[in-house]
C-alpha positions as CSV (number, residue, x, y, z in Angstrom):
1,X,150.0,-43.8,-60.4
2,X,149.3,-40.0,-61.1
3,X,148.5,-37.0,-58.8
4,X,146.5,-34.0,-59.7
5,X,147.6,-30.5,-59.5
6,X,146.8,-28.1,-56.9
7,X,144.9,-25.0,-58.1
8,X,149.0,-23.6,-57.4
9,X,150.1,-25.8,-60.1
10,X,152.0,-27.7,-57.0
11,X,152.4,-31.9,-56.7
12,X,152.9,-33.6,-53.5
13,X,155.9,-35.6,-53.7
14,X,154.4,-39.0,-52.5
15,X,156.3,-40.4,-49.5
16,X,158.1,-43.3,-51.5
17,X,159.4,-41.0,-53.5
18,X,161.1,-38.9,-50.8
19,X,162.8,-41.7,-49.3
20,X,164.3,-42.9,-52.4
21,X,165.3,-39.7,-53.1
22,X,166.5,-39.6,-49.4
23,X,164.6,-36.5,-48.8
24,X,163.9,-34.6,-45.6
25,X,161.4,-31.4,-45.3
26,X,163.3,-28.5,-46.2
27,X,165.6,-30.1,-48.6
28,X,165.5,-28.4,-52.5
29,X,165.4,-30.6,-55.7
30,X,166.2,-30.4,-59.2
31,X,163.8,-31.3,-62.1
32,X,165.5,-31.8,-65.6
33,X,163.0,-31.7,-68.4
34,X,164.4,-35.2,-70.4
35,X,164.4,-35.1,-74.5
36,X,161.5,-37.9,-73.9
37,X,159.1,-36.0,-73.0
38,X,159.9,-36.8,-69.3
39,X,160.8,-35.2,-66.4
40,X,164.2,-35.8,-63.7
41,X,164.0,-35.4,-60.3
42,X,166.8,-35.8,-57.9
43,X,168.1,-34.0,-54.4
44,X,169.7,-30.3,-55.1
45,X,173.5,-30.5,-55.7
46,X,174.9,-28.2,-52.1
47,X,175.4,-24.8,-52.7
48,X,179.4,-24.1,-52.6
49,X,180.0,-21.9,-49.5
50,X,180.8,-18.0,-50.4
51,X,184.7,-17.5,-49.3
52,X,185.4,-15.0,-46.3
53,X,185.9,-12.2,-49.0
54,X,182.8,-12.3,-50.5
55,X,180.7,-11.4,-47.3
56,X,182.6,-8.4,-45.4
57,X,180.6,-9.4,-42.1
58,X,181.7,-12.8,-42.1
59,X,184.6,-12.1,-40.3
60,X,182.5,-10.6,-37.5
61,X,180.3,-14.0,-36.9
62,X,180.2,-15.3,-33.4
63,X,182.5,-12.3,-31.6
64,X,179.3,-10.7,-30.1
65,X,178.5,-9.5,-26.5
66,X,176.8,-12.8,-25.1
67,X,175.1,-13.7,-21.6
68,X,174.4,-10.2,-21.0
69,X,171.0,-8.7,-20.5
70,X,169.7,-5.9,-23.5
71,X,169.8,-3.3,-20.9
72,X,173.7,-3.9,-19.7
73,X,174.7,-4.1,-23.7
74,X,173.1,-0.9,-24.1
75,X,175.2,0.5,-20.9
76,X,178.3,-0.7,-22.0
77,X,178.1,0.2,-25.5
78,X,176.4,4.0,-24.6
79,X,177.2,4.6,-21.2
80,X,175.7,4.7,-17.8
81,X,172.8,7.4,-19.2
82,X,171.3,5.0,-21.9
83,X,168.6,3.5,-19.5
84,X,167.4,6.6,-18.3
């Protein structure tokens, strides 16, 4: 079976193809162009995490100010006169 190209150059991956692949929407893939002639495609190896050092903010993730309203963050991070 073949599938024409969108005016994008882009190919909808037909449906039994994504659930061989095990694919859901969102996921990346991989195309290797084969000596042959032919084309490989399979599910995107995972990306390996970046360690703590490489992102300087990670270490700040999750210790946020939480269940309070914009306007009592702004008071207790600039005082009582913010809201005025």
């Amino acid at each position: 079976m073949s599938y024409a190209l969108t005016s994008k150059s882009q190919v909808t991956l037909p449906k039994s193809m994504r659930r061989h692949l095990g694919l859901q929407p969102g996921d990346a893939v991989d195309f290797e162009a084969l000596p042959n002639g032919r084309v490989a495609i399979s599910p995107a190896q995972a990306q390996t995490p970046k360690s703590k050092a490489a992102n300087p903010f990670r270490k700040f993730l999750g210790i946020g100010i939480s269940g309070l309203t914009t306007e009592e963050i702004l008071r207790e991070t600039r005082g009582e006169d913010s809201m005025r």
